[in-house]
VOSE-717695 format. One record per residue: residue number from 1; residue in one letter; x, y, z of N, C-alpha, C, O in turn. Coordinates in nm, 2 decimals. Each point is the difference from the previous one (the first is absolute). Example, Ala and Ser with C-alpha at 12.3 -4.5 7.8 and 13.67 -1.06 7.14 Angstrom:
2
+-----+--------+--------+--------+--------+--------+--------+--------+--------+--------+--------+--------+--------+--------+
| num | residu |    n_X |    n_Y |    n_Z |   ca_X |   ca_Y |   ca_Z |    c_X |    c_Y |    c_Z |    o_X |    o_Y |    o_Z |
+-----+--------+--------+--------+--------+--------+--------+--------+--------+--------+--------+--------+--------+--------+
|   1 |      a |   1.32 |  -0.57 |   0.78 |  -0.09 |   0.12 |   0.00 |   0.09 |   0.12 |   0.00 |   0.10 |   0.00 |   0.07 |
|   2 |      s |  -0.14 |   0.11 |  -0.14 |   0.09 |   0.11 |   0.00 |  -0.08 |   0.11 |   0.08 |   0.05 |   0.11 |   0.01 |
+-----+--------+--------+--------+--------+--------+--------+--------+--------+--------+--------+--------+--------+--------+
This chain:
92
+-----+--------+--------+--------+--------+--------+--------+--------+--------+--------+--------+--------+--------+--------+
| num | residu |    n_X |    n_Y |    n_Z |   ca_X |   ca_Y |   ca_Z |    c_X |    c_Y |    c_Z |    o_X |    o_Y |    o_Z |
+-----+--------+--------+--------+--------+--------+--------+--------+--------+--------+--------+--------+--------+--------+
|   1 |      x |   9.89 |   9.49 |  14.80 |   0.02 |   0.11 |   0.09 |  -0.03 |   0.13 |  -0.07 |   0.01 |   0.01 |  -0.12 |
|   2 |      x |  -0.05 |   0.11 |   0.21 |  -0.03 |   0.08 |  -0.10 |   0.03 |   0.11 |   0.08 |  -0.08 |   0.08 |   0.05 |
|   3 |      x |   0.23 |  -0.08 |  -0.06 |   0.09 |   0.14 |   0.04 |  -0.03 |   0.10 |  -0.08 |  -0.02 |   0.11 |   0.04 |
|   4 |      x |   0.01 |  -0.14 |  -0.13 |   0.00 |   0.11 |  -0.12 |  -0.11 |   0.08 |  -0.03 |  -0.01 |   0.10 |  -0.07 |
|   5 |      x |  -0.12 |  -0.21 |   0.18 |  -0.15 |   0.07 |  -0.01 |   0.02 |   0.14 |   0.11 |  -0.03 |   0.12 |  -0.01 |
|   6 |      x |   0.12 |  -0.24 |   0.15 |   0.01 |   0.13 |   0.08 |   0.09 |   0.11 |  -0.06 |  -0.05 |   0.11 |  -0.03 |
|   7 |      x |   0.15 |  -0.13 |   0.02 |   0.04 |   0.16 |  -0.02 |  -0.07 |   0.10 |  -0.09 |   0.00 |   0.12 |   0.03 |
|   8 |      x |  -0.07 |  -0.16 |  -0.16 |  -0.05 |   0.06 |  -0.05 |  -0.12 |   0.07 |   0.09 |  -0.02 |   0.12 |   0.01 |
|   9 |      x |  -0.06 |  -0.21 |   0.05 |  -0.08 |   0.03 |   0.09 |   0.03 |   0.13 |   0.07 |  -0.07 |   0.09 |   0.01 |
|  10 |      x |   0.21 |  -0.10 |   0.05 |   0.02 |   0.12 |   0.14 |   0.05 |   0.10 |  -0.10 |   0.02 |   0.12 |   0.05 |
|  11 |      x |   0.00 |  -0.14 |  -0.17 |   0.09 |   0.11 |  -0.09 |  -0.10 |   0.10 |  -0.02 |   0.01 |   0.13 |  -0.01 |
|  12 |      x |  -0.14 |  -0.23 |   0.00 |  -0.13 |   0.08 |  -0.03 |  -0.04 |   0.16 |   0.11 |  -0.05 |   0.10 |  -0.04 |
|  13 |      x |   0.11 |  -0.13 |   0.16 |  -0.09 |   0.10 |   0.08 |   0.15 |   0.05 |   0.06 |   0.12 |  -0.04 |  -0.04 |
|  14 |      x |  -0.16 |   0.14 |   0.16 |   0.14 |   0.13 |  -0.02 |   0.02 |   0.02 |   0.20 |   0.05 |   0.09 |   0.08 |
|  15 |      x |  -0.11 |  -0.22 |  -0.07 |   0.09 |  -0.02 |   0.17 |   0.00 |  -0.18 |   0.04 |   0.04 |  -0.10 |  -0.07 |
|  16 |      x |  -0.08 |   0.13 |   0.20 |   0.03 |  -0.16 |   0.05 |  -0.14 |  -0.07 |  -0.05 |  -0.10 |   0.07 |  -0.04 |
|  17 |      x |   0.10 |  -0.22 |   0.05 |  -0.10 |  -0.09 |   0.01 |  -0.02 |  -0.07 |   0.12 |   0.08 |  -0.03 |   0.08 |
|  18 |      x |  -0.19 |   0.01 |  -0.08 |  -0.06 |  -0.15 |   0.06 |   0.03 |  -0.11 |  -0.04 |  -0.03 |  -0.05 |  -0.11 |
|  19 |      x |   0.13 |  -0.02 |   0.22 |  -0.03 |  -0.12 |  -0.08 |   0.03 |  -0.13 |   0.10 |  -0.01 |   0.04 |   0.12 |
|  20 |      x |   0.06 |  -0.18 |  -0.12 |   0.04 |  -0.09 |   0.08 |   0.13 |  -0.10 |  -0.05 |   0.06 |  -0.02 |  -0.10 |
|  21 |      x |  -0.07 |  -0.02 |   0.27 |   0.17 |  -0.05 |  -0.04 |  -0.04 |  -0.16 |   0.06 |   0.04 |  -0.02 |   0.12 |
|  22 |      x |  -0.09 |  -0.06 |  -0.16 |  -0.01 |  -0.14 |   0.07 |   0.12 |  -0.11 |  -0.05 |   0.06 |  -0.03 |  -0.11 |
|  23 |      x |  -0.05 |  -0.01 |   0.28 |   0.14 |  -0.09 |  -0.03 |  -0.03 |  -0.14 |   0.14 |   0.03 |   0.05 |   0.11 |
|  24 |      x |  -0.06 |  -0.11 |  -0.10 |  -0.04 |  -0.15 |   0.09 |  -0.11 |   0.03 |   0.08 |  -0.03 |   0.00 |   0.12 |
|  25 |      x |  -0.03 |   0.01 |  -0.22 |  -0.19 |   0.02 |   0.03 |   0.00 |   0.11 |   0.08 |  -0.07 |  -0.02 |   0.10 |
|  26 |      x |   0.13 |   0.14 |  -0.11 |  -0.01 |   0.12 |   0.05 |  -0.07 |   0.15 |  -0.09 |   0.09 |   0.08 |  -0.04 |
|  27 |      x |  -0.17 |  -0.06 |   0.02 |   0.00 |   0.12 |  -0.05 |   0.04 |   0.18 |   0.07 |  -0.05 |   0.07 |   0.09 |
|  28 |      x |   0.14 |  -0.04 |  -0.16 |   0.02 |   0.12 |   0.09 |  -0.07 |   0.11 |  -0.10 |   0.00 |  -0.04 |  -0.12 |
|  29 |      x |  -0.04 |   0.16 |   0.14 |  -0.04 |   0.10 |  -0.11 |   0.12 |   0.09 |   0.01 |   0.05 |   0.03 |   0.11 |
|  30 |      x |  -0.02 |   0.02 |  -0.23 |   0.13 |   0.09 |  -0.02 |  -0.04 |   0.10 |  -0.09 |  -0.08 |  -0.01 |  -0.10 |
|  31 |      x |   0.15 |   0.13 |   0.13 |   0.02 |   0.09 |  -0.12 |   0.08 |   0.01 |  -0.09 |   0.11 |   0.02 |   0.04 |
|  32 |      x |  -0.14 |  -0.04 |  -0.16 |   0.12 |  -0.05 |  -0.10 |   0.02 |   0.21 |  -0.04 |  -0.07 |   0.09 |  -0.03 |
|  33 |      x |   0.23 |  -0.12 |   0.08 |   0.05 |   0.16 |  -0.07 |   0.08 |   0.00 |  -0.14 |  -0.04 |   0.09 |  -0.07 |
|  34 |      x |   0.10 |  -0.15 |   0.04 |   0.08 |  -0.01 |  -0.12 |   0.00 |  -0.21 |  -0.06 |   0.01 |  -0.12 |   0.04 |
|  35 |      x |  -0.04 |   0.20 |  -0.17 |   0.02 |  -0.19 |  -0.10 |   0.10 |  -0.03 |  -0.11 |  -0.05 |  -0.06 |  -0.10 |
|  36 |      x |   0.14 |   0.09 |   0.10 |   0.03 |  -0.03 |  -0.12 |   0.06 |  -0.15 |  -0.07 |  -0.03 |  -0.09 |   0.07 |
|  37 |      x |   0.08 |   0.07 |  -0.17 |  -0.03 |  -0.16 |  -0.08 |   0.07 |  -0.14 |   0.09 |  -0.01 |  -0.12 |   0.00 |
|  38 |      x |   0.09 |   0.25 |   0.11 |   0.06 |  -0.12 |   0.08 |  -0.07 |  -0.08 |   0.11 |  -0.02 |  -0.12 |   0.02 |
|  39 |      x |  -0.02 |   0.26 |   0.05 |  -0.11 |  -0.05 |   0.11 |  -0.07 |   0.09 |   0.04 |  -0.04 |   0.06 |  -0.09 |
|  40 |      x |   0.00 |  -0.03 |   0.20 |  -0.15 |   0.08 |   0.16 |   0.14 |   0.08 |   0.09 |   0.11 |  -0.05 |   0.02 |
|  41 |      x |  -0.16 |   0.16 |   0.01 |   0.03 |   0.04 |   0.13 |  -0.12 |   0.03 |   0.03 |  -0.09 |   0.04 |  -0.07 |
|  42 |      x |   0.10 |  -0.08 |   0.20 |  -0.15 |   0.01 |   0.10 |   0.03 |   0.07 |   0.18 |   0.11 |   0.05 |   0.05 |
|  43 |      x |  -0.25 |  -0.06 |  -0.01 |   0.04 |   0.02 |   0.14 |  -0.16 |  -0.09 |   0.02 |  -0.08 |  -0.04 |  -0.08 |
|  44 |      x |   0.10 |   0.06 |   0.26 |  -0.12 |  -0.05 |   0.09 |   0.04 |  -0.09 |   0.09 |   0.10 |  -0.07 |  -0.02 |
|  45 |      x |  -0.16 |   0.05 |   0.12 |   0.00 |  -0.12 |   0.07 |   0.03 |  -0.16 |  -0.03 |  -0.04 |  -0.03 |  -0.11 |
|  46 |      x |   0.09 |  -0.06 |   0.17 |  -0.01 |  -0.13 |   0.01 |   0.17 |  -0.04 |  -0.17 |   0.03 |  -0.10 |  -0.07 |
|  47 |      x |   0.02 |   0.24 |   0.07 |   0.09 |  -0.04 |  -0.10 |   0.08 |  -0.14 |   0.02 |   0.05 |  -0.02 |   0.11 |
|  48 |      x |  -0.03 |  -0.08 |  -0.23 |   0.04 |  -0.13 |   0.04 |   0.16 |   0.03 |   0.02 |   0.06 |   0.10 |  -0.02 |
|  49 |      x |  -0.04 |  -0.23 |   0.08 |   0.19 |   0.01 |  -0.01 |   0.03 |   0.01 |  -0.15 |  -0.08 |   0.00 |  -0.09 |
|  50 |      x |   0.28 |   0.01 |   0.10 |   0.04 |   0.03 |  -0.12 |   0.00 |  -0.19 |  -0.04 |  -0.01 |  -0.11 |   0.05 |
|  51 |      x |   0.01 |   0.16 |  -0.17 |   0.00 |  -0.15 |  -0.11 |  -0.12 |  -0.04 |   0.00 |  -0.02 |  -0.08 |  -0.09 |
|  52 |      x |  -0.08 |   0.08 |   0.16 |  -0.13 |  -0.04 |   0.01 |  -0.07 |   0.00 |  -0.15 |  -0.01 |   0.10 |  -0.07 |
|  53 |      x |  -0.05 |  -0.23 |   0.04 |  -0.07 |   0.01 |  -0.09 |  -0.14 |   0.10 |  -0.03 |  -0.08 |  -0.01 |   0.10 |
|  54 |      x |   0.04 |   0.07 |  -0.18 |  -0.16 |   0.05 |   0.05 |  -0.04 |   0.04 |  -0.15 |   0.10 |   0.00 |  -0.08 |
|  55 |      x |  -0.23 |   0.02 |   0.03 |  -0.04 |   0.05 |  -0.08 |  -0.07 |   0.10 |   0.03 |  -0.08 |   0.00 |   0.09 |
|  56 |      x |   0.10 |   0.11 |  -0.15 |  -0.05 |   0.13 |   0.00 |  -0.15 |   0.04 |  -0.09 |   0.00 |  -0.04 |  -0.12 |
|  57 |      x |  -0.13 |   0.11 |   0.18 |  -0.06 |   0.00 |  -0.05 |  -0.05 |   0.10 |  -0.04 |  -0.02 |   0.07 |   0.10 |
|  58 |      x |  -0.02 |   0.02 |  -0.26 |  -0.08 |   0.15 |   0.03 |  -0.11 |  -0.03 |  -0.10 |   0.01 |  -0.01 |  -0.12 |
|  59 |      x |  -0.12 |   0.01 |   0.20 |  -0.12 |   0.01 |  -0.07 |  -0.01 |  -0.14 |  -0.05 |   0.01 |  -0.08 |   0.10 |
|  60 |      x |  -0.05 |   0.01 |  -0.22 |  -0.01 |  -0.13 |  -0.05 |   0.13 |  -0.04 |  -0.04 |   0.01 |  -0.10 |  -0.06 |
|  61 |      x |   0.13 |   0.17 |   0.09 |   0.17 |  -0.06 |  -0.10 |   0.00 |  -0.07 |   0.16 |  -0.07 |   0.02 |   0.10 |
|  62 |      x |   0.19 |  -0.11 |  -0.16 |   0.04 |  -0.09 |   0.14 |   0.14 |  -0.04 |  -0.09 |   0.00 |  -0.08 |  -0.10 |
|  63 |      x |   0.14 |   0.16 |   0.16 |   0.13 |  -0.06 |  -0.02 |   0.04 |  -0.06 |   0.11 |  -0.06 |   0.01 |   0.11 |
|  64 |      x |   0.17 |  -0.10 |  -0.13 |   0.06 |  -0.08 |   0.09 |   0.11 |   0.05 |   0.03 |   0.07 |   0.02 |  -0.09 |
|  65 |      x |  -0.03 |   0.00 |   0.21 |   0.15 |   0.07 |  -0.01 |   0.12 |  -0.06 |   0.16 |  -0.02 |  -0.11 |   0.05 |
|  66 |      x |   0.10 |   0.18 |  -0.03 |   0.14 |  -0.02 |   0.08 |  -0.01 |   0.12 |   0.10 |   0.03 |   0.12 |  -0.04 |
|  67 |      x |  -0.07 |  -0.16 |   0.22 |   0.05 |   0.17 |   0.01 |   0.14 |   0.03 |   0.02 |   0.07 |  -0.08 |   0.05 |
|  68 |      x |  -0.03 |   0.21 |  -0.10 |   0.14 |   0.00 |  -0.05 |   0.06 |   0.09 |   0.14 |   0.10 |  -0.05 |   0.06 |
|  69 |      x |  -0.15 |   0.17 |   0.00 |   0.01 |   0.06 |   0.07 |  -0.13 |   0.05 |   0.11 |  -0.10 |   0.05 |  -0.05 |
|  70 |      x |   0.10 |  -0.07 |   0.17 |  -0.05 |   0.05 |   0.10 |   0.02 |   0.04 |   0.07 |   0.08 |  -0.08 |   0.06 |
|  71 |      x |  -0.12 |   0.22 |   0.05 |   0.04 |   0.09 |   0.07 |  -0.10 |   0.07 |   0.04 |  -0.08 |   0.06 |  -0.07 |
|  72 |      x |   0.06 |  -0.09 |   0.24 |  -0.15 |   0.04 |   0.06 |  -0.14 |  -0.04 |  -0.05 |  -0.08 |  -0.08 |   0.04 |
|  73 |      x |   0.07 |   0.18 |  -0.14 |  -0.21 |  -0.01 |  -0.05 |   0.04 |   0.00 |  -0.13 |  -0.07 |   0.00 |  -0.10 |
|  74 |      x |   0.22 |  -0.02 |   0.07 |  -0.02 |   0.01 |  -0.17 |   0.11 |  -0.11 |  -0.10 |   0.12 |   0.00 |   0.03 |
|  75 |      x |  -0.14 |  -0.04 |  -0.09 |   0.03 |  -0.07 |  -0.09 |   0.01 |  -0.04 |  -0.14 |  -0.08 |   0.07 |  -0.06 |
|  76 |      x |   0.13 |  -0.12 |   0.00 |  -0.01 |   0.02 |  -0.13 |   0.02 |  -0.19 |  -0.08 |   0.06 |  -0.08 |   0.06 |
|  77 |      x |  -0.10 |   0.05 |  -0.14 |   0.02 |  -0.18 |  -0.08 |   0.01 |   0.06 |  -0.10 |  -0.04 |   0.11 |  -0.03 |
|  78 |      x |   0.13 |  -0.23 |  -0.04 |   0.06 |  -0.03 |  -0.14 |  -0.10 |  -0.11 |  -0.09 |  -0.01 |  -0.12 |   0.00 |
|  79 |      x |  -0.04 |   0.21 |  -0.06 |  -0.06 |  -0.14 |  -0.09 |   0.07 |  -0.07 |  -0.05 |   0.11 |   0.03 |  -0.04 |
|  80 |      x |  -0.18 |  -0.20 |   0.04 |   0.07 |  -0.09 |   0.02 |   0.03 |  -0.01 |  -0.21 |   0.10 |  -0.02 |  -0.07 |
|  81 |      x |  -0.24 |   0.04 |   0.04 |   0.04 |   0.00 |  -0.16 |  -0.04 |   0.17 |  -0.01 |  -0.12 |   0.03 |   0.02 |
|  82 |      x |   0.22 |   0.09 |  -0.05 |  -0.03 |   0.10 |  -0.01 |  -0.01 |   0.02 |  -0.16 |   0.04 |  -0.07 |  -0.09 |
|  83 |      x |  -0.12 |   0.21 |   0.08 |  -0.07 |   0.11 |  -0.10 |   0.10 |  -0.05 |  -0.12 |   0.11 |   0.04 |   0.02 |
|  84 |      x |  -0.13 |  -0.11 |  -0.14 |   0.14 |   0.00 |  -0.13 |   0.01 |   0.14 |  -0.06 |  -0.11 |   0.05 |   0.00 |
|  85 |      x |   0.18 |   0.00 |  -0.04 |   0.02 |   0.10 |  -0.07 |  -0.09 |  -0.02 |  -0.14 |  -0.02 |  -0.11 |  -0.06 |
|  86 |      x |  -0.02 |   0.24 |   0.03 |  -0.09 |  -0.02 |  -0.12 |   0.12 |  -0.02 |  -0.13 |   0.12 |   0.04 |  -0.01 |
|  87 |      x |  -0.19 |  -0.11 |  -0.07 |   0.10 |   0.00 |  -0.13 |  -0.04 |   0.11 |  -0.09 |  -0.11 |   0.04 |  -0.01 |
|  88 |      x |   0.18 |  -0.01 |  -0.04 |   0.02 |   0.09 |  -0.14 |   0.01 |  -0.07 |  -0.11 |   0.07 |  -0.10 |  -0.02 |
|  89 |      x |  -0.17 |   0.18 |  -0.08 |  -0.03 |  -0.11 |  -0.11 |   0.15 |   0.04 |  -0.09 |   0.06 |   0.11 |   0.01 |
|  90 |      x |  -0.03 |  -0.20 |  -0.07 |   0.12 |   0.00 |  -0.04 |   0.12 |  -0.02 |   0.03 |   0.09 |  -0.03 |  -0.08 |
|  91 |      x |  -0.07 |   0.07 |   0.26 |   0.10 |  -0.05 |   0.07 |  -0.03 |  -0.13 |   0.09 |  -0.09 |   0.00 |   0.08 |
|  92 |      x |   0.18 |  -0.11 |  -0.11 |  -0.05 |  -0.11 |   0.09 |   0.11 |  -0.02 |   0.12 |  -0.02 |  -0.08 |   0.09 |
+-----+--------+--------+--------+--------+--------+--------+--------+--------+--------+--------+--------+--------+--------+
């Protein structure tokens, strides 16, 4: 999984993204607004139910995640294996 591609990904630029939210052969296109190691907040059309499996897509990363919360056009998933905290050399 490569949560860690996306967030660094969206960390890179200084608003929303492009991106998709496919969950039972559905693709929806979403704006991903906020990422951090846990999960996506998004918005757009065709948002799945809650608990719904889906993988999230931006650009070539593809995580797998949980949606955790939805409401109207917008929603947000929990990656399923989220971002590890970076280690510090010397502290384990």
């Amino acid at each position: 999984m490569e949560a860690a591609s996306i967030m660094s990904e969206f960390n890179a630029t200084s608003g929303g993204m492009a991106g998709s939210v496919v969950y039972a052969g559905i693709v929806s296109t979403v704006t991903i607004h906020k990422v951090t190691r846990h999960g996506v907040v998004f918005s757009g059309r065709g948002i799945p139910p809650l608990n719904t499996a889906v993988t999230i897509i931006l650009k070539d990363h593809k995580a797998e995640g949980l949606v955790s919360a939805c409401s109207g056009q917008r929603g947000s998933v929990l990656f399923i294996r989220p971002v590890m905290a970076l280690r510090v050399r010397g502290i384990n």
